[in-house]
N, CA and C of each residue as an Amber inpcrd file, in Angstrom:
protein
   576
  83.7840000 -18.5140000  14.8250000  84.8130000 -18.8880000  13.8600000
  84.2960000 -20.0310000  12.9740000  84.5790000 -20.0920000  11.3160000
  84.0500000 -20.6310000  10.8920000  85.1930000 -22.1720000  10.7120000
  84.0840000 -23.4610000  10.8790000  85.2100000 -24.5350000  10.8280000
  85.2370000 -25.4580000   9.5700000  85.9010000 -26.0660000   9.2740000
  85.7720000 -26.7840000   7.9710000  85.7410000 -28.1500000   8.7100000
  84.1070000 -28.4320000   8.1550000  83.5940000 -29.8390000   8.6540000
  84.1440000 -31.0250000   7.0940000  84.8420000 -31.9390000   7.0320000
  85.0540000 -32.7890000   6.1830000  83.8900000 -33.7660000   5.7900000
  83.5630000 -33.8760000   5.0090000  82.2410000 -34.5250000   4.9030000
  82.6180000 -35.7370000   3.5990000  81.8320000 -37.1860000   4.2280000
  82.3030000 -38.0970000   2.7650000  80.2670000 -38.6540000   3.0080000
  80.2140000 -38.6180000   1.5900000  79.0050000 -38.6910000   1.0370000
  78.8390000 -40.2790000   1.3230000  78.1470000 -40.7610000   1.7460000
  77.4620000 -42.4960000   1.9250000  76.5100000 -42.4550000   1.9600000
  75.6080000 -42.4760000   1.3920000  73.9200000 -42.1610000   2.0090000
  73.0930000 -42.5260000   0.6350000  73.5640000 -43.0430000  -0.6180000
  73.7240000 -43.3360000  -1.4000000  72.5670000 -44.8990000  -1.6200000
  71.5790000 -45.6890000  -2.4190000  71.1970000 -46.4740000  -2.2580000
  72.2550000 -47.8990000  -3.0310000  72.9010000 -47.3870000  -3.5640000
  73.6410000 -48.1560000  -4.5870000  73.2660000 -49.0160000  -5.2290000
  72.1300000 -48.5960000  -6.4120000  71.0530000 -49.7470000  -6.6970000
  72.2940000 -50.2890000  -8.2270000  73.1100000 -49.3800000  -8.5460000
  74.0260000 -49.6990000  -9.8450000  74.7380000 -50.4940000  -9.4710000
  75.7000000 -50.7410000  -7.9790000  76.8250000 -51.1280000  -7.6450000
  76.1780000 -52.9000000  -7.3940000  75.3160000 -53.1740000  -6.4180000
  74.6130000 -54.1930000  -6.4130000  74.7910000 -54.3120000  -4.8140000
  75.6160000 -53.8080000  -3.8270000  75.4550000 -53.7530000  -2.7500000
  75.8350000 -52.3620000  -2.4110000  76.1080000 -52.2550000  -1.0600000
  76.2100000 -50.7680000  -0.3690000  78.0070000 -50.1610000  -0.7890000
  78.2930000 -50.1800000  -1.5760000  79.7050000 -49.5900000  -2.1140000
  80.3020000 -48.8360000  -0.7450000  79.4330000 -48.0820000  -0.0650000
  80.6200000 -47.3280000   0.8870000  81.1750000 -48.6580000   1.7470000
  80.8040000 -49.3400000   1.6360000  81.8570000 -51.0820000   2.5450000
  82.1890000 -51.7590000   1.4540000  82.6730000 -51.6600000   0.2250000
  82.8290000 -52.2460000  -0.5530000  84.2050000 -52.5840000  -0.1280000
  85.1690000 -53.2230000  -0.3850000  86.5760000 -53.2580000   0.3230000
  87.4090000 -53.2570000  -0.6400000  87.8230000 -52.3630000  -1.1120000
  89.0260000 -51.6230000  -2.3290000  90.3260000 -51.6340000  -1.5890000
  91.3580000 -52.3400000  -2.3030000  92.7440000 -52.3230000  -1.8000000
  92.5530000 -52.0250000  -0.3540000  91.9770000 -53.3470000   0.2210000
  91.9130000 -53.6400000   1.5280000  91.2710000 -52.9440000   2.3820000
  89.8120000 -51.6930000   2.0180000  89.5070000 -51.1240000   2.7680000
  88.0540000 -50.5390000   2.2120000  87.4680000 -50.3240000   3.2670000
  86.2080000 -50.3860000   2.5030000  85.8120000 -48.9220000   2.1720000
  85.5310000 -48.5950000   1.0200000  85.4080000 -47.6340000  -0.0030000
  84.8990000 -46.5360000   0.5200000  84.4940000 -45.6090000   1.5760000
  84.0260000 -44.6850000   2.1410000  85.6920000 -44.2010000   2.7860000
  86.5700000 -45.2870000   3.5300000  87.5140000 -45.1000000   3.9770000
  88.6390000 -44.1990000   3.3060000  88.8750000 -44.5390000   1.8410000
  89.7980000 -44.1430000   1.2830000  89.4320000 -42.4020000   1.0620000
  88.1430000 -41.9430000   1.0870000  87.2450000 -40.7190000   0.9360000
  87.8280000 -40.2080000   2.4390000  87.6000000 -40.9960000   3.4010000
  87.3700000 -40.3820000   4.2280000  88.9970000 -39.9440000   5.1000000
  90.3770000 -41.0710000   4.5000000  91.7950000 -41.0620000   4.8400000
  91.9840000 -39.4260000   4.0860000  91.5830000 -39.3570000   2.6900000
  91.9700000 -38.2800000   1.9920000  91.6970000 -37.0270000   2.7550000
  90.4500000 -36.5700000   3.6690000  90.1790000 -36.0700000   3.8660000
  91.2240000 -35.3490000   5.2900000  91.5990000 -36.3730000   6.1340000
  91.9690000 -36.3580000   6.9280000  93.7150000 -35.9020000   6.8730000
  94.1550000 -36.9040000   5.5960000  95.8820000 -36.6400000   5.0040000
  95.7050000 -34.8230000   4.3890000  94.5350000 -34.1840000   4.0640000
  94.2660000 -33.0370000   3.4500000  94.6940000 -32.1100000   4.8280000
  94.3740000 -32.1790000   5.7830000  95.0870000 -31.6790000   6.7090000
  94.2400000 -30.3690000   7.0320000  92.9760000 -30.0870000   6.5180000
  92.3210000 -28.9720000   6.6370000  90.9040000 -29.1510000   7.2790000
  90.5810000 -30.0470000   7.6730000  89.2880000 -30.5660000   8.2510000
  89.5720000 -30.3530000   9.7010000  88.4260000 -29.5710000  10.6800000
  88.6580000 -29.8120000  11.7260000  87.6920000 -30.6130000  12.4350000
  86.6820000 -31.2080000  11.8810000  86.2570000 -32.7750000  11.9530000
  85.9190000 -33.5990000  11.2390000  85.3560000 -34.6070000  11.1160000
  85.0990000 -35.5970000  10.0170000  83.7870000 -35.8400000   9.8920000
  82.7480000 -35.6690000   9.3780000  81.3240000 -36.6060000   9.4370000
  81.1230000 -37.5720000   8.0830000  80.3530000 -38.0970000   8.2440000
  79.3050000 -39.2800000   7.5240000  78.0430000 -38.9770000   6.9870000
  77.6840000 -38.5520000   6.0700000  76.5440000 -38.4710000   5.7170000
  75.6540000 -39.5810000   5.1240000  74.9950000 -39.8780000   5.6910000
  74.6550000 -41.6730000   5.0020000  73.0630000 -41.2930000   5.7100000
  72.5660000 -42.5270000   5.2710000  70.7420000 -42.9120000   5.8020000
  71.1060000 -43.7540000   7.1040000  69.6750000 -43.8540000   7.7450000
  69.3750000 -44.2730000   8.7230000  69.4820000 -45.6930000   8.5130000
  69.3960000 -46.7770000   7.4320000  69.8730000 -47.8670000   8.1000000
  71.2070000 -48.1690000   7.9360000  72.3220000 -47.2260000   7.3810000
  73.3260000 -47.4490000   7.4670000  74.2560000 -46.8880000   8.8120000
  73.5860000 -46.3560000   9.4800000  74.1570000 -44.9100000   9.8560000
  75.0870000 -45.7150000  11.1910000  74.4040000 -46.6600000  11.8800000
  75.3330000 -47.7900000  12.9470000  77.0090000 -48.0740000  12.1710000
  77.3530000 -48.2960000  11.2190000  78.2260000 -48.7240000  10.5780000
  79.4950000 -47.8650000  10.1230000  79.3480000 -47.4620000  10.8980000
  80.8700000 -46.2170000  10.5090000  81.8740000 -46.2040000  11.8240000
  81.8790000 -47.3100000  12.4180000  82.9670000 -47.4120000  13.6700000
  83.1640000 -46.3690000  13.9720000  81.9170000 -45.6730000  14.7340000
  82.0050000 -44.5410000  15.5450000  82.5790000 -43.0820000  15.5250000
  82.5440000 -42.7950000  13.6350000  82.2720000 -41.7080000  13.2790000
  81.2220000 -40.7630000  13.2960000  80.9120000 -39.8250000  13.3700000
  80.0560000 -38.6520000  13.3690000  78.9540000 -39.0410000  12.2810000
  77.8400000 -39.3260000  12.7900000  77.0020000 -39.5540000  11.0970000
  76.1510000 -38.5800000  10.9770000  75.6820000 -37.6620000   9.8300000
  74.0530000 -36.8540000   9.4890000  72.9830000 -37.8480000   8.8100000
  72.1160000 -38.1110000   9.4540000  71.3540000 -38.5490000   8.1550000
  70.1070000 -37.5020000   7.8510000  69.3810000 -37.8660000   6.7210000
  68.7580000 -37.0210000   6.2250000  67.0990000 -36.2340000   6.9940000
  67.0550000 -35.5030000   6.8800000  66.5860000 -34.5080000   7.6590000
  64.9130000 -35.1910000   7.5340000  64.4480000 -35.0640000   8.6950000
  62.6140000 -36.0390000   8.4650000  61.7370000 -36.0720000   7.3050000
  61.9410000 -34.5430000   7.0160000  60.8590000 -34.2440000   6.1720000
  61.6830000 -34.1000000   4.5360000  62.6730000 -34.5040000   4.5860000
  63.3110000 -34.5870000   3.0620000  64.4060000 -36.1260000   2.8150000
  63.2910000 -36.7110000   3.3490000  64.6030000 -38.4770000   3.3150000
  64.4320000 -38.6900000   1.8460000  65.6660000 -39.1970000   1.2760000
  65.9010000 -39.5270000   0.0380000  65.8250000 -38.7120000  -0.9230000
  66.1140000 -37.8530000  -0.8170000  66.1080000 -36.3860000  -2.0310000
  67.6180000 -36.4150000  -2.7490000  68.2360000 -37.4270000  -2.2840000
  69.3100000 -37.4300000  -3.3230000  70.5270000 -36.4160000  -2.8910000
  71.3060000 -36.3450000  -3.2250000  72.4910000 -35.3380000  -2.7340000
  72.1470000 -33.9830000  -2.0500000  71.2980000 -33.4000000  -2.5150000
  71.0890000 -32.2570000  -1.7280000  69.9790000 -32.2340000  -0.8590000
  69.4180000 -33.4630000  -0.5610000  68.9180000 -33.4960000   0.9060000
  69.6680000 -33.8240000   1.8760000  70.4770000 -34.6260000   1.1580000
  72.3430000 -35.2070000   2.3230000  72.8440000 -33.5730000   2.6870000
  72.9080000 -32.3560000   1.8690000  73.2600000 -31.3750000   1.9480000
  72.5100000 -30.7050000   2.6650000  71.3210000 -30.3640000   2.5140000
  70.1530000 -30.2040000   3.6330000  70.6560000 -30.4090000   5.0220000
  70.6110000 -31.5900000   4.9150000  70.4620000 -32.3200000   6.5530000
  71.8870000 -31.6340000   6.9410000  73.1320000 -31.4350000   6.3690000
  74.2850000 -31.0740000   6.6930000  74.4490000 -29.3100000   7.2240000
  74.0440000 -29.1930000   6.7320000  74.0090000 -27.4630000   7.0710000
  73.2690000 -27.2420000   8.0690000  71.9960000 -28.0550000   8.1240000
  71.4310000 -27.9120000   9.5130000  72.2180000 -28.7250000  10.5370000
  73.0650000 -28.8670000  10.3400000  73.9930000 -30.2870000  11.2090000
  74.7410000 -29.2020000  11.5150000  75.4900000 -28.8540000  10.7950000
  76.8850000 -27.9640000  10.8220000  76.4850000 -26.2830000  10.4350000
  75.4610000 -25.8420000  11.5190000  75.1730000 -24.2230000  10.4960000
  76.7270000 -23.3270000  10.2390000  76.7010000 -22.4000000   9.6020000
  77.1830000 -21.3870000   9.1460000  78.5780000 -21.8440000   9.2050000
  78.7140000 -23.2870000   8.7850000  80.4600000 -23.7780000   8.7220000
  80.6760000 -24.1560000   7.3910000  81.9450000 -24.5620000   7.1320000
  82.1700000 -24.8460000   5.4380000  82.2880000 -26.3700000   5.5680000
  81.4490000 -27.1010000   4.5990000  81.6080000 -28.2420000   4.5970000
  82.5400000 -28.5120000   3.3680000  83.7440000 -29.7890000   3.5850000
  84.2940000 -29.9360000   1.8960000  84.1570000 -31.1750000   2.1710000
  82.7910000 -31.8320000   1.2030000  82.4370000 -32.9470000   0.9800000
  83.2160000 -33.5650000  -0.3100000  83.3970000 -34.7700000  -0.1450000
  83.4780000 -35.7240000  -1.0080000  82.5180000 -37.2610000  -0.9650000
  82.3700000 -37.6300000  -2.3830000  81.5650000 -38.9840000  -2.0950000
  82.6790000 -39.9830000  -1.6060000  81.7730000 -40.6920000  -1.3350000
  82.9960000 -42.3410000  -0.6160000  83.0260000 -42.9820000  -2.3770000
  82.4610000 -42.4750000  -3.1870000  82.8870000 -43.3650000  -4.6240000
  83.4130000 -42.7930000  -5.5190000  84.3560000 -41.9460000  -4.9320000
  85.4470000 -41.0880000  -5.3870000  86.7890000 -41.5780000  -4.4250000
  87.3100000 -42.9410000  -4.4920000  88.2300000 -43.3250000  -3.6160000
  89.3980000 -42.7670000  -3.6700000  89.9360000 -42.2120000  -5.3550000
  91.2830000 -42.0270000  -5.7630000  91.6170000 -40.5720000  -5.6170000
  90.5960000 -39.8400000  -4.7540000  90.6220000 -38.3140000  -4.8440000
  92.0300000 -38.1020000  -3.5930000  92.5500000 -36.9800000  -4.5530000
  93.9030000 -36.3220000  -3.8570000  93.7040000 -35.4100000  -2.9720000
  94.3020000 -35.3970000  -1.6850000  94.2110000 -34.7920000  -0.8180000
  94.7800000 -33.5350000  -1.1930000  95.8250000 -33.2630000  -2.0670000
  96.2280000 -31.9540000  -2.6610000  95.1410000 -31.2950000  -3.2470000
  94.1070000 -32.3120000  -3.7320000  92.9600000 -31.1520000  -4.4390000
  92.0390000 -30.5440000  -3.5250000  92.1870000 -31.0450000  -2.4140000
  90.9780000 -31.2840000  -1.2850000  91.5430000 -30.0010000  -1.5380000
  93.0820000 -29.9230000  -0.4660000  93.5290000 -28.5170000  -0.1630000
  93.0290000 -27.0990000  -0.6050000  93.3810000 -27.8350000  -2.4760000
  93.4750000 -26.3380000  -3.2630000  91.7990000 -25.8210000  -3.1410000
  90.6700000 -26.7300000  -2.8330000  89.2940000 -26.7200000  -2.8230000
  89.3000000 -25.6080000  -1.6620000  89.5840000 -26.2080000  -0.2690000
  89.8060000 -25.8520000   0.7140000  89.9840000 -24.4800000   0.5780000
  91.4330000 -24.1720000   0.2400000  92.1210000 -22.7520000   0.4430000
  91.0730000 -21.7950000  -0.7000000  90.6070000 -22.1620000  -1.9090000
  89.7630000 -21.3190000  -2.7160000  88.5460000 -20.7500000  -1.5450000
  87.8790000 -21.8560000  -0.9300000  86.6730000 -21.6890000  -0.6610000
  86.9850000 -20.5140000   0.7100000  87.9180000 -20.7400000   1.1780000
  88.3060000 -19.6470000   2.4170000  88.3400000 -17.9750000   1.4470000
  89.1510000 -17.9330000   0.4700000  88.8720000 -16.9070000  -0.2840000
  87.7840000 -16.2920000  -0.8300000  86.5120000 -17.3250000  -1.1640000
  85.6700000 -16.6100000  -1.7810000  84.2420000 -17.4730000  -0.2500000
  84.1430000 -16.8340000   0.6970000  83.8060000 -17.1120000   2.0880000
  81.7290000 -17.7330000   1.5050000  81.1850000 -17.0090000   0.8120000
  80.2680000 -17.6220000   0.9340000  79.8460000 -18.1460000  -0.5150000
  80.5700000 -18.3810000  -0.7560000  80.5900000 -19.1090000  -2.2430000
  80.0690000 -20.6770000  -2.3510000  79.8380000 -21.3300000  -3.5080000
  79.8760000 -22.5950000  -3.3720000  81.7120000 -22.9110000  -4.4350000
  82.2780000 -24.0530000  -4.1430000  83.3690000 -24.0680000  -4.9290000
  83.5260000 -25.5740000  -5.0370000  83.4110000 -25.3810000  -6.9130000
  83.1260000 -27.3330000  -7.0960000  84.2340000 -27.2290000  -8.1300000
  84.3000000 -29.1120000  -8.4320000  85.6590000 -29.1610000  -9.3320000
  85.0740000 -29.2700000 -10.3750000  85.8840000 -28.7480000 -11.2620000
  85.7490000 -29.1170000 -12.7500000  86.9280000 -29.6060000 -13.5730000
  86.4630000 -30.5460000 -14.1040000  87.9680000 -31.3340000 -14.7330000
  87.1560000 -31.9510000 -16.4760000  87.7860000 -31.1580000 -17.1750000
  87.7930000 -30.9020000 -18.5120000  86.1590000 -30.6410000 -18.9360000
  85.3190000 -30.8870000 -19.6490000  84.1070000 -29.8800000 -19.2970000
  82.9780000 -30.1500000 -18.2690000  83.4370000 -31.1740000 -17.3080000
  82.6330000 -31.9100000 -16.3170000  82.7410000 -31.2570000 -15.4600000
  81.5010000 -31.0100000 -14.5560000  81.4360000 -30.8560000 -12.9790000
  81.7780000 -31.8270000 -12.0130000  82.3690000 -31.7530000 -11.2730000
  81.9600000 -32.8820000 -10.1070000  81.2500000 -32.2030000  -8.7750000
  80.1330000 -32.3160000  -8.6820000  79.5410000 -31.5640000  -7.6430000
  79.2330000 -31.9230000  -6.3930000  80.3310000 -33.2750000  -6.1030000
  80.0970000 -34.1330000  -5.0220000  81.8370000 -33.8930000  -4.5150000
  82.3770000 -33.5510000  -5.1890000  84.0520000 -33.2550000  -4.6250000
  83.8040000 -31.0650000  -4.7380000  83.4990000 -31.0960000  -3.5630000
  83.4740000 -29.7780000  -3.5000000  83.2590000 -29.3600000  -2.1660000
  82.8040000 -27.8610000  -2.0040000  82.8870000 -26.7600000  -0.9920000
  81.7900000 -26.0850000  -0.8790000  80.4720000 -26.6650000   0.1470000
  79.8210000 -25.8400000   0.3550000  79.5750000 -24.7900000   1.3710000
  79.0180000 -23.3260000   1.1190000  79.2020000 -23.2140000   2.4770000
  78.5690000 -21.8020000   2.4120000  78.2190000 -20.9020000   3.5040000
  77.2130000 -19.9130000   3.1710000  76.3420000 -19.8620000   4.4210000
  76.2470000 -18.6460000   5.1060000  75.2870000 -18.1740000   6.4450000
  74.1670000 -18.7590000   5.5950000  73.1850000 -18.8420000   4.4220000
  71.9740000 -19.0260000   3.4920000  71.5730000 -20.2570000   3.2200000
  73.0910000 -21.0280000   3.2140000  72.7540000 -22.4010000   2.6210000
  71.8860000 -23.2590000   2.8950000  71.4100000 -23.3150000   4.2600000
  70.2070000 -24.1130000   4.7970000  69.1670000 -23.8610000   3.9380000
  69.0070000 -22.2390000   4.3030000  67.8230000 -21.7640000   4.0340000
  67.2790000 -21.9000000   2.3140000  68.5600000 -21.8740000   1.5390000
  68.5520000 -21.5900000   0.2960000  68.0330000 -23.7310000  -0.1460000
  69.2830000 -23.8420000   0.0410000  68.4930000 -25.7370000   0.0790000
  67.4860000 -25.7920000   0.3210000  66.2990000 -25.6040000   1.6450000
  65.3440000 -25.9450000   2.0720000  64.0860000 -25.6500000   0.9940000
  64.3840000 -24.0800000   0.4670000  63.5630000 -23.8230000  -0.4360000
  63.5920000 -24.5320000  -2.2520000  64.9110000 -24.8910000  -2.5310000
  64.7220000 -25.6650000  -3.7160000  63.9940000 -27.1100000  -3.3470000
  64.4580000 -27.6150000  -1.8960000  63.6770000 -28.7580000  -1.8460000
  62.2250000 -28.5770000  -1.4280000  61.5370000 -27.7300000  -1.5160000
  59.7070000 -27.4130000  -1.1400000  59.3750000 -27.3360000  -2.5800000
  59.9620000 -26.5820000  -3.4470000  60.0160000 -26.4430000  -4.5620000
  60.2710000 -27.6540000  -5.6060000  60.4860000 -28.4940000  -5.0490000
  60.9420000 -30.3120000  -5.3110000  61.7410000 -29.9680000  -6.7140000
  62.8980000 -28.3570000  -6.3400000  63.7050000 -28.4910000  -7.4390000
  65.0470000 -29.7040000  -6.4200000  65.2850000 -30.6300000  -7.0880000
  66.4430000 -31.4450000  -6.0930000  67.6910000 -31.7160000  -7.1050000
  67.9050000 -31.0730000  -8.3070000  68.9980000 -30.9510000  -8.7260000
  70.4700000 -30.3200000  -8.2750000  71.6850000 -30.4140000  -8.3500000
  73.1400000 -29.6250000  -8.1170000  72.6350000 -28.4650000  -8.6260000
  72.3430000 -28.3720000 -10.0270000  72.3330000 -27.0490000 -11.0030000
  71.6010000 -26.2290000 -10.0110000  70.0400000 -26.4900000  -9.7450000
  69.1890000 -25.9410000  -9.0710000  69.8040000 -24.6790000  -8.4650000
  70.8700000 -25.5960000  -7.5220000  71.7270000 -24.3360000  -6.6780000
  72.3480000 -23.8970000  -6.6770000  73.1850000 -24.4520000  -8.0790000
  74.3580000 -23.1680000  -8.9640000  73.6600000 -22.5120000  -8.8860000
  72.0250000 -22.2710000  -9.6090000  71.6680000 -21.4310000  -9.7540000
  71.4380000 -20.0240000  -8.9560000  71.5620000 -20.3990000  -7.6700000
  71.1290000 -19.9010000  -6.7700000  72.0550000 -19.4750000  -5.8040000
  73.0910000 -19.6780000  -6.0390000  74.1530000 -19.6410000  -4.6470000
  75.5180000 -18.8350000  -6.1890000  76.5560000 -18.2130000  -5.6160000
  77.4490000 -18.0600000  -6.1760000  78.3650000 -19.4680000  -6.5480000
  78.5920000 -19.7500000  -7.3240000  79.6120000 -21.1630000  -7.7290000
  80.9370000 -20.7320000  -8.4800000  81.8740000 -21.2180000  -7.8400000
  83.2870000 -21.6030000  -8.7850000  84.0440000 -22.5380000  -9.0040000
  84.0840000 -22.3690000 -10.3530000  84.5120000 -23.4190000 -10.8750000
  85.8880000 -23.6760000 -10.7030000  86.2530000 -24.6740000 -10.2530000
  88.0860000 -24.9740000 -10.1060000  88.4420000 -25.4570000 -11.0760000
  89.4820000 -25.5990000 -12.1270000  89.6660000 -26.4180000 -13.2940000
  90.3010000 -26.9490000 -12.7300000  90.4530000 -28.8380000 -13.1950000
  92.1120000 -29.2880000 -12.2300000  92.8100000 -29.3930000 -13.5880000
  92.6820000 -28.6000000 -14.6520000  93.7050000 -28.4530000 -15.9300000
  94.8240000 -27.4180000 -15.0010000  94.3670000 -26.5140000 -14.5120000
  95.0550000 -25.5320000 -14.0120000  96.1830000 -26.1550000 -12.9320000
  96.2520000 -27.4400000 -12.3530000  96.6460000 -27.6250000 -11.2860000
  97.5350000 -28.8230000 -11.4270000  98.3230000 -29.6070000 -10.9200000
  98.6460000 -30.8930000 -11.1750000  98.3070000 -31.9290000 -10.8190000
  97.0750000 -32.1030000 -11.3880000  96.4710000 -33.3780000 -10.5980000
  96.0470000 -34.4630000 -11.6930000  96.5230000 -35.6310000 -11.2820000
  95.9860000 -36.8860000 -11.7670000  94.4450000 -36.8400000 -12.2430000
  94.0740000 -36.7520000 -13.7520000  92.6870000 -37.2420000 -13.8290000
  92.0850000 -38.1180000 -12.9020000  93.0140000 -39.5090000 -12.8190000
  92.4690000 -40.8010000 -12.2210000  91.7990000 -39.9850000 -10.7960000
  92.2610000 -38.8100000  -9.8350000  91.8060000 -38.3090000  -8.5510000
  90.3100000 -38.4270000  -8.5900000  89.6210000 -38.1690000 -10.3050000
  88.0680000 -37.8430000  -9.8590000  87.3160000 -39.2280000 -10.1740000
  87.8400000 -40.0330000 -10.6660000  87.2130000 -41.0780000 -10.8920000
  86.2570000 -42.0650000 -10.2680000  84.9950000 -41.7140000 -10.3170000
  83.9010000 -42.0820000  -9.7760000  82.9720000 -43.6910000 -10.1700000
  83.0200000 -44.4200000  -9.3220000  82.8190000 -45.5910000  -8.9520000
  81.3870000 -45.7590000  -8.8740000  80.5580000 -46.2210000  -9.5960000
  79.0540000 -46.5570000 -10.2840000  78.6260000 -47.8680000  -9.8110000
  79.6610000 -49.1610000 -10.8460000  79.1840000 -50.1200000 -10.9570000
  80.6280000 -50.6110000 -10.6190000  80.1740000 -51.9650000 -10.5410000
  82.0830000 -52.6480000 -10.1870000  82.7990000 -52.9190000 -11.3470000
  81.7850000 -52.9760000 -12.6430000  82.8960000 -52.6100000 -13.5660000
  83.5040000 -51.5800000 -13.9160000  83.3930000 -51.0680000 -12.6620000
  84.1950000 -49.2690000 -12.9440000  85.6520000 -49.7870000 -12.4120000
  85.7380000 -50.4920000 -11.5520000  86.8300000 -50.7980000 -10.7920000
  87.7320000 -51.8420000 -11.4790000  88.8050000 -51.2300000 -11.7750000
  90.1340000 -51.5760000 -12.7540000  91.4060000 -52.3410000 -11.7760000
């Protein structure tokens, strides 16, 4: 049976932010948390992990952590994805970054319930002509395999594996959701 692993992205060097943002402490809590409450208020996860590096990886008060796989450390989001599929084979992961604090657990859902419909799909958001390819649904018996080979190939882009995997696009025009949900956290002058 396939399970939906919740996944919040930390693994991140945060050379923009000026320290490690997933502990950053946003309305009293440190910024991986609010990623990781959403996930949990979404009500569709049947566990939680951490995807972060090895010297962060102690620091998650005894959450589930992946870090990145030996032979692909630091490849950027889709070696975090890498290491995850070999973590979690043939399950659906619906990742979000921890610097996406304001994301709605209603979108998680609608992510969620798409990606059960279209079973080996990838399913990312799109909100007006932007991707967000870090608030999404990966998932696929292939996906290891299909990752492993863009990263030998040192293709380490998202697109890479649009290319390569089926992708759908969610509009959240279609849906009722707060722009502010995708709003992604860089630098601290992002934070209003």
């Amino acid at each position: 049976m396939t399970e939906t692993i919740g996944i919040v992205l930390a693994g991140g060097n945060s050379t923009r932010f000026g320290e490690d943002k997933a502990f950053f402490e946003l309305e009293g809590r440190p910024m991986y948390r609010h990623a990781l409450d959403a996930l949990v208020e979404a009500g569709r996860c049947d566990r939680i992990a951490i995807s972060t590096n090895a010297r962060l990886k102690a620091h998650f008060n005894g959450y589930q952590t992946v870090v990145d796989h030996p032979e692909f450390q630091d490849q950027g989001p889709l070696g975090g994805l890498f290491a995850l599929a070999e973590a979690f084979p043939g399950q659906r992961l619906l990742v979000v970054t921890c610097d996406a604090p304001y994301v709605s657990p209603s979108w998680l859902q609608i992510l969620h319930d798409r990606a059960v419909e279209h079973k080996d799909a990838i399913i990312v958001t799109k909100e007006g002509e932007r991707l967000h390819p870090l608030i999404a649904v990966y998932q696929g018996s292939d996906l290891s395999k299909t990752i492993r080979q863009l990263l030998e190939e040192n293709r380490r882009s998202m697109r890479a594996l649009f290319e390569k995997k089926e992708m759908i696009e969610v509009d959240a025009a279609l849906h009722d959701i707060d722009n502010g949900t995708f709003m992604n956290i860089n630098r601290k002058t992002d934070i209003h």
